[in-house]
C-alpha positions in Angstrom: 219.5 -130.3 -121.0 222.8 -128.7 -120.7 224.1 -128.3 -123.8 220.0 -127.2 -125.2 220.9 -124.5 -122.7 224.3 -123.6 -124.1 222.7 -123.6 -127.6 221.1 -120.4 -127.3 224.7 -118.6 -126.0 226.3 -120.0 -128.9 223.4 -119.3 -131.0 224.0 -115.7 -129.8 227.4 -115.3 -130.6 226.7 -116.7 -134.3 223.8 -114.2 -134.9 225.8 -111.6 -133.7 228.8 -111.9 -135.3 226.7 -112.1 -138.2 224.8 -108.4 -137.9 228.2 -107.3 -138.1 229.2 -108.9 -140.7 226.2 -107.2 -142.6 226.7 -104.1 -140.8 229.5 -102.7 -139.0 227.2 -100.0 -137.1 224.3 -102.8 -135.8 225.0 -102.4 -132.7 226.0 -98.9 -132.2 222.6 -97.6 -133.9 220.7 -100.1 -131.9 222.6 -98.6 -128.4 221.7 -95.1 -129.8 218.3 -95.4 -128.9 214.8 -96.5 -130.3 211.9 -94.8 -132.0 209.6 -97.2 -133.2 206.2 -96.3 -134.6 204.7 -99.2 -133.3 203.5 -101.1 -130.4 202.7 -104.9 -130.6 199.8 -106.2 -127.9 200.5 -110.1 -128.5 199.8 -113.0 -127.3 202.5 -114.9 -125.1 202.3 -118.0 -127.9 205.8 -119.0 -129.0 204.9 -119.3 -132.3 204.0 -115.5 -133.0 206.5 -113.2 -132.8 206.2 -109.5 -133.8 209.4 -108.7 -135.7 208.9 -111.9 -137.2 205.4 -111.8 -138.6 205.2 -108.7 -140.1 209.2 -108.3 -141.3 210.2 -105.5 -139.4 213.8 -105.1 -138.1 214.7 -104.8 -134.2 214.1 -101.1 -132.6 211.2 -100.8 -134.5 208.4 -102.7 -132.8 207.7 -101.8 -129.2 206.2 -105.4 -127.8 204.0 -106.3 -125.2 203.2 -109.8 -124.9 200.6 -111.8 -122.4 198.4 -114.7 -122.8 195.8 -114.3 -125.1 196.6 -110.4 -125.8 194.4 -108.9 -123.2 193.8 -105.6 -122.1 193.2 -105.7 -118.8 192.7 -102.1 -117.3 193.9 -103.0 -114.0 197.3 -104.3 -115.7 199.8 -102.4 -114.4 202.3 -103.9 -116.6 200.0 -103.5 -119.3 199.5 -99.8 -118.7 202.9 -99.0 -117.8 204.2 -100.2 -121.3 200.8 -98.6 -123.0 202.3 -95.2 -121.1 205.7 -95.5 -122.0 204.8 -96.4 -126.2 202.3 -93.4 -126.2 203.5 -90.4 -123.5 207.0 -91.0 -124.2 208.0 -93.1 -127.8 205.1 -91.3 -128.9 203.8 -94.4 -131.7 201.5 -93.9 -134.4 200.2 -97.2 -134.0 199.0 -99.4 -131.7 198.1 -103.2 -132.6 196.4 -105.7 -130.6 197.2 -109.0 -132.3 195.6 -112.3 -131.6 196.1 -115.7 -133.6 193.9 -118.8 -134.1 194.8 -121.5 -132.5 195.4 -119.8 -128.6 195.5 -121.8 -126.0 194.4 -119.1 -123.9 191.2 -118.7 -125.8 190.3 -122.1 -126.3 190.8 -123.3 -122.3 188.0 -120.1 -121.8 185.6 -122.1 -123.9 185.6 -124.3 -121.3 185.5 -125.4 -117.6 188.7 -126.9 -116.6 190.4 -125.4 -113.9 194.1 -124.5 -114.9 195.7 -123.0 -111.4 196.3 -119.5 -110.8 195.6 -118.3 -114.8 191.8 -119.4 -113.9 192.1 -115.8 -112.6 193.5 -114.6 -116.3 191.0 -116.6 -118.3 188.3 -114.9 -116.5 188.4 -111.9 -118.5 188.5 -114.0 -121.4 185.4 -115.9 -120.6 183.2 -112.0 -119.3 184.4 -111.9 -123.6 182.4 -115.0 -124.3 179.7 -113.8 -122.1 179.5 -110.7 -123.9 179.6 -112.3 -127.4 177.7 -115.8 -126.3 174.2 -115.1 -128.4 176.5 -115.1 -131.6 179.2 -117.7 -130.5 176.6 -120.3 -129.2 175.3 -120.0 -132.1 178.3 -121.4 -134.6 178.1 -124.8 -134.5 181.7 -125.7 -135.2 183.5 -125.7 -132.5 186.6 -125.3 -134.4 185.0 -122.3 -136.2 183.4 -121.1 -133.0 186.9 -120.8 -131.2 188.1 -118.4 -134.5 185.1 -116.5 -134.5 186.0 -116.4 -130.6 189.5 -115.0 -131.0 188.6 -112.3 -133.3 185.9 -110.8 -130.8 188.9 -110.9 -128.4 190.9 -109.0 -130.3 187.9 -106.0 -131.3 187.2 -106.3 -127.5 190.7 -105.7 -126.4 190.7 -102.7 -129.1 188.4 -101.3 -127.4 189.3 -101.7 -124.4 192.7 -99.8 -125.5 190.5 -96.8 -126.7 188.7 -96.6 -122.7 192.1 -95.3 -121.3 192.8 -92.2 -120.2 196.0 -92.5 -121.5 194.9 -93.3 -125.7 191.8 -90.7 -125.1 194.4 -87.9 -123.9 196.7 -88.6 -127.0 193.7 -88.3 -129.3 192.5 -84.9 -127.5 196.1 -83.7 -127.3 195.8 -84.3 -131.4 198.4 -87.1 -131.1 198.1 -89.3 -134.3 197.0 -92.6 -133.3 195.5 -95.4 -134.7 194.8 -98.6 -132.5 194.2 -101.6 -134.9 193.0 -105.3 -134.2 194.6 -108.1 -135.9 194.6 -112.0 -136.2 197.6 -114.0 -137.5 196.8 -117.3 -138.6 199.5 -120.0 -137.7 198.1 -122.3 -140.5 199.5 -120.1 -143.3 201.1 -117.3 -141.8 198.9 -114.2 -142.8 197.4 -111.3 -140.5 194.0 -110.6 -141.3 192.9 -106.8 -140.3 189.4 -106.7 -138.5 188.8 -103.2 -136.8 190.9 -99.9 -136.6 190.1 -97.1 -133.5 191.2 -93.4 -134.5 189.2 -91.5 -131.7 186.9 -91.5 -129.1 184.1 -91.3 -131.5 184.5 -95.1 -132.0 183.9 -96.0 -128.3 180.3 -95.3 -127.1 179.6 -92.3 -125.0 180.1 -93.9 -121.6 183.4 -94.2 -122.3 184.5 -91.0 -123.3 186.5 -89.0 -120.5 187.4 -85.5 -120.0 190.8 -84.4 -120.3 191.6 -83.8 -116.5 191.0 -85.9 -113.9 188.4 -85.4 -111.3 189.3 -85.6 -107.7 186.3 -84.8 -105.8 184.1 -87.9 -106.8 182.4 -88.8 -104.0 182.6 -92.7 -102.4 
């Protein structure tokens, strides 16, 4: 157990002695600041990391990462990351990015109890409600859990275009485009289902005017 542990120091010093090696300024640039154009909405899974997948270099993926890459409106760490990327980094692009083969997704499917994430999974399983006409009716259950974690992922989309904070990007004329995507583990591609550029892709209910009102009565 020890020495596992003291792998990932040494494995630090290697990897950064080598960024130096490739380039002398690595580190200064990286202290300079970020800008990224991106923020990442993944799923906690060890197996799918951002920079990773997609080939981009550090400082230029903002990441977020939970079990099964929910979008939870009353997730403050959530929103306070969702702030930060939009209000302050100001990125282009937001990407909510599931993968087949979630544990999250597939313990939803079904009716073990799992501990204090029972509480998580329950917004995965109002999903399955949502969806159950066509999901119940996929025989597979292999295929039904896929079809499962790609309604996730348009779900949580959405449920990224209902905040105040995307809509008053979009009315402020902010470019933003949110985008759902699934990686697959079993060959390593994403595959791009649904892309949000305004409020006109949320139904009307949703929509909210640009200041808050504080006289609604309880």
């Amino acid at each position: 157990m020890e020495k596992s542990y003291r792998m990932l120091l040494e494995n630090n010093k290697a990897w950064a002695t080598t960024q130096k090696q490739n380039n002398p300024d690595f580190f200064k640039d990286m202290a300079a600041g970020q800008s990224p154009e991106y923020l990442w909405i993944g799923c906690s899974d060890s197996r799918v990391h951002a920079n990773e997948v997609t080939g981009m270099k550090p400082g230029e993926i903002f990441v977020h990462r939970n079990i099964a890459n929910m979008v939870v409106h009353s997730d403050m760490n959530m929103l306070s990351v969702l702030s930060y990327a939009v209000e302050v980094l100001k990125v282009k692009h937001i990407i909510v990015c599931g993968h087949y083969e979630c544990g999250g997704v597939a313990a939803a499917m079904g009716h073990k109890q799992y501990g204090l994430i029972d509480n998580w999974l329950r917004h995965l399983k109002d999903v399955y409600r949502y969806h159950h006409a066509e999901l119940d009716a996929i025989e597979d259950p292999k295929l039904r859990t896929r079809r499962f974690v790609e309604v996730n992922v348009i779900e949580q989309v959405s449920d990224l275009g209902k905040t105040s904070i995307v809509q008053n990007a979009w009315k402020q004329g902010q470019p933003l485009h949110i985008h759902g995507w699934v990686y697959d583990i079993n060959d390593g591609l994403l595959k791009d289902l649904v892309t949000f550029t305004s409020t006109k892709d949320l139904h009307s209910v949703y929509h909210l005017d640009k200041q808050p009102v504080l006289d609604v009565a309880v």
